[in-house]
Rosetta silent file (secondary structure, phi, psi, omega in degrees, C-alpha in Angstrom):
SEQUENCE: XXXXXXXXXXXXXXXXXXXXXXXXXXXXXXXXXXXXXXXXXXXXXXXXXXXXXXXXXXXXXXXXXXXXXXXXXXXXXXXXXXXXXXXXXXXXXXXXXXXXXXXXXX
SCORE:     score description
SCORE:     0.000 S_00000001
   1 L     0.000 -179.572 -148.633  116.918  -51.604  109.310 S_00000001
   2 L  -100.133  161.875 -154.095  118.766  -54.589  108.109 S_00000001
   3 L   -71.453  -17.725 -163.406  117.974  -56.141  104.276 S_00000001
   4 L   -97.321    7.358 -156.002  116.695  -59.436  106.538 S_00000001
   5 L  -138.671   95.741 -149.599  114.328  -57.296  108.551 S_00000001
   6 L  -108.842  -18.987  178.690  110.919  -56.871  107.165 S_00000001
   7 E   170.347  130.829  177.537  109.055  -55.567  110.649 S_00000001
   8 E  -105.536 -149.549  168.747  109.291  -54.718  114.078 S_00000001
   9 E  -122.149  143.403 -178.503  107.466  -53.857  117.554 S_00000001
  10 E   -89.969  112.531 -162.616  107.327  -50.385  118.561 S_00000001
  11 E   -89.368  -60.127 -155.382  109.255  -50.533  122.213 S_00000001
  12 E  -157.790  155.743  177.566  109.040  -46.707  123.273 S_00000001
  13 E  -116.901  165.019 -167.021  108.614  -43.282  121.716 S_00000001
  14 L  -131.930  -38.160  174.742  111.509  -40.949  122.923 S_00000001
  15 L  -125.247  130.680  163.328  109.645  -37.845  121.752 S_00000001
  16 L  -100.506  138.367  176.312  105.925  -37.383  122.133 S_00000001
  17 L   -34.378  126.503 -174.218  103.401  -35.348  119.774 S_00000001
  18 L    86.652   13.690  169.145  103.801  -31.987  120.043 S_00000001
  19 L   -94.555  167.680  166.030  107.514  -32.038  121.327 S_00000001
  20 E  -121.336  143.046 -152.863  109.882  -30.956  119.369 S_00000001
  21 E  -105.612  121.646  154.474  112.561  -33.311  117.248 S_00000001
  22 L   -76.792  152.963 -153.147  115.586  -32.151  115.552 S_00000001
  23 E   -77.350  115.754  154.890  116.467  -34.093  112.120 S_00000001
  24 L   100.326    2.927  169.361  118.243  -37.150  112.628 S_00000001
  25 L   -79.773  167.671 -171.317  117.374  -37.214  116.274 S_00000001
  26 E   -91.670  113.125  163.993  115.559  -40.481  118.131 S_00000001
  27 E   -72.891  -41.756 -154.564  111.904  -40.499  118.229 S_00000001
  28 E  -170.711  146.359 -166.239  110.926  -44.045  118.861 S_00000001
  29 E  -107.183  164.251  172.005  112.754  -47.174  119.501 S_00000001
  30 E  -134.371  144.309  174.232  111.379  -50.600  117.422 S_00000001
  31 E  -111.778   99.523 -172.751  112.429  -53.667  118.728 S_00000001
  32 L  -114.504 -176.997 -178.568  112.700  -56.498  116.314 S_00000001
  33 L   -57.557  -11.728 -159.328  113.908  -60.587  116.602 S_00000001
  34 L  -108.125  -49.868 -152.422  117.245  -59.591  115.952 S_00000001
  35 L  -179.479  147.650 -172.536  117.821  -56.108  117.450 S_00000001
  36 E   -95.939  175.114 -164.703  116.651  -53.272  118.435 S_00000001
  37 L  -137.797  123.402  166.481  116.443  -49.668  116.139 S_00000001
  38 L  -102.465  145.348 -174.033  116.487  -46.485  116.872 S_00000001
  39 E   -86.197  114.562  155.642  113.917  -44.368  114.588 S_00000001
  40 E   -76.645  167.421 -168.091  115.308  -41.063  113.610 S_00000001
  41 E  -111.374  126.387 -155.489  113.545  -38.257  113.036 S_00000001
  42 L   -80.568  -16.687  164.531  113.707  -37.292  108.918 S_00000001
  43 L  -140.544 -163.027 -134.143  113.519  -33.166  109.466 S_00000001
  44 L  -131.379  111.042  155.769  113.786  -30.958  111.789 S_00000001
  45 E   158.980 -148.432 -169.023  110.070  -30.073  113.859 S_00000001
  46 E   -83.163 -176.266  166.740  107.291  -30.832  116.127 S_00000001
  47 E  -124.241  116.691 -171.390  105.498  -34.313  115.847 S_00000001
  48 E   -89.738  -32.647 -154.997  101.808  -33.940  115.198 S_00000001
  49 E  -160.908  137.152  157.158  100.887  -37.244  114.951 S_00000001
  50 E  -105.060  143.584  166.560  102.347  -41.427  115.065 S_00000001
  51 L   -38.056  -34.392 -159.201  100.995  -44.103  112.488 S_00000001
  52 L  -168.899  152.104 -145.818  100.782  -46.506  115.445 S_00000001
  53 L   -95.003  148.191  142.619  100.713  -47.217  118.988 S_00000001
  54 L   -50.606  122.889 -147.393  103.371  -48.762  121.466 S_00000001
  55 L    72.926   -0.453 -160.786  103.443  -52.593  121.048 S_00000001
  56 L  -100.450  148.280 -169.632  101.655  -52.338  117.449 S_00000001
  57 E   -95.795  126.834  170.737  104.241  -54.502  115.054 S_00000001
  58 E  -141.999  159.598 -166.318  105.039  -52.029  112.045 S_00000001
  59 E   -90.691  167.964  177.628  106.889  -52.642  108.320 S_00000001
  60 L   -91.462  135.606  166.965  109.847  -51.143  107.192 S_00000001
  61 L   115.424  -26.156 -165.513  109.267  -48.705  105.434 S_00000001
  62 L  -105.482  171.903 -174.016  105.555  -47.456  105.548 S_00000001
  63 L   -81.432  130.175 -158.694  105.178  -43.969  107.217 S_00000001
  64 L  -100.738  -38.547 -166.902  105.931  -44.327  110.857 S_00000001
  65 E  -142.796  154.371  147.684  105.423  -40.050  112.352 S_00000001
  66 E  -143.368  153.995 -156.740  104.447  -37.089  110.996 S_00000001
  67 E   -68.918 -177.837  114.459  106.378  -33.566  111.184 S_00000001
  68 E  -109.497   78.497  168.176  105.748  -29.744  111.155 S_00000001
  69 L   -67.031    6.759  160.449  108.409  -28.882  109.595 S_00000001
  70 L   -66.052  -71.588 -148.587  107.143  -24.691  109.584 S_00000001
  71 L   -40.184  144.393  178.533  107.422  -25.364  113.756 S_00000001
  72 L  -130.614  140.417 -176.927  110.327  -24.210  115.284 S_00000001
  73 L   -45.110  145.360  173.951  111.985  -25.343  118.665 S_00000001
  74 L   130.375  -64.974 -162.786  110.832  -23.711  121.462 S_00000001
  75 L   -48.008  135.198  136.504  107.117  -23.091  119.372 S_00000001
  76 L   -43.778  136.467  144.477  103.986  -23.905  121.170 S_00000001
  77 L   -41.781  108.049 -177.300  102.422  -26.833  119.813 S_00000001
  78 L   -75.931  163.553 -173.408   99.642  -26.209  117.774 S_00000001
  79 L  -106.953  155.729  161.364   96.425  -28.020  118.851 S_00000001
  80 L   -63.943  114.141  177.216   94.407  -29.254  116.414 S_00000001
  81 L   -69.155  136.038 -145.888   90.852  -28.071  115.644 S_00000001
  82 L   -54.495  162.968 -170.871   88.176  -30.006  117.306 S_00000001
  83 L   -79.099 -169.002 -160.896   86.291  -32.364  114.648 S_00000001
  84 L  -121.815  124.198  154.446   82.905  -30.973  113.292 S_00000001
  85 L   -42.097  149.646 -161.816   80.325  -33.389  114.542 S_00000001
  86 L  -124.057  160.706 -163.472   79.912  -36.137  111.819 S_00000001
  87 L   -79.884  163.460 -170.276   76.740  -36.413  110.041 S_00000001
  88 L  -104.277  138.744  155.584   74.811  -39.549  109.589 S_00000001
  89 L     0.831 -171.662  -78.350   73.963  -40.887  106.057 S_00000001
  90 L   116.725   44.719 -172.541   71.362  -39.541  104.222 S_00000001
  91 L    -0.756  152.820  132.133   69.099  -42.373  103.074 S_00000001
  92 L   -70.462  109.638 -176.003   69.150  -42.803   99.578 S_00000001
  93 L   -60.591   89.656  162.982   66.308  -41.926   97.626 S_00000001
  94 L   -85.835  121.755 -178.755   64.950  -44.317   94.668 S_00000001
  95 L   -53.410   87.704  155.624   63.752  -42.240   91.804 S_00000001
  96 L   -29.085   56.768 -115.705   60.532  -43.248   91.284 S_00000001
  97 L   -83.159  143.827  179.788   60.026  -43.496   87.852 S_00000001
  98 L   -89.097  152.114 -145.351   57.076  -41.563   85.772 S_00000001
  99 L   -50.911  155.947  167.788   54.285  -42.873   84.486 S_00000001
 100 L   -94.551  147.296  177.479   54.725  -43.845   80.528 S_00000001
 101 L  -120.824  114.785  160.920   51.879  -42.239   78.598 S_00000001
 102 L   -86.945  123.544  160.189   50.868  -44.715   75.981 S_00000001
 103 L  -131.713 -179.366 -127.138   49.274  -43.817   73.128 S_00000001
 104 L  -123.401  148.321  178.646   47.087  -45.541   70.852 S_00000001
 105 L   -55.572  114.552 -175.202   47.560  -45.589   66.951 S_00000001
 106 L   -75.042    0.000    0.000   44.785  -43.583   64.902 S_00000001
């Protein structure tokens, strides 16, 4: 984007996760005060995942998709394995400290 153009609105993705994008092709359009941009894609593979939603305002510059560039057109998508249930805290434990044994001067 242009040197005056610090962040835009994400209008549309043109390729969705798990399709696949050739390098320098249009993923996702941004729409800014001035004009709108088309987002290229920076290699050549599937798109596992975007930074941010349609309508979320994003900077130039921070990481907007990201690739699998092993994937090759064509390739099933891989799906991602399911999360592990997540575990709750642990309380925290204060160490109880042990008794001082005084002793007495002879």
């Amino acid at each position: 984007m242009g040197d005056s153009i610090s962040e835009g609105v994400i209008e549309s993705y043109v390729k969705n996760v798990g399709e696949f994008a050739a390098a320098d092709e249009v993923i996702a359009r941004i729409e800014t005060d001035k004009v709108t941009v088309d987002i290229l894609a920076t290699h050549s593979g599937v798109i596992t995942k975007y930074f941010a939603e349609e309508g979320d305002t994003v900077e130039v510059g921070v990481d907007f998709a990201e690739i699998d560039t092993d994937a090759k057109e064509g390739a099933a998508p891989s799906t991602p394995a399911p999360e592990a249930p997540k575990a709750e805290a642990a309380p925290v434990e204060t160490p109880t400290p042990a008794p001082v044994k005084q002793e007495t001067a002879p």
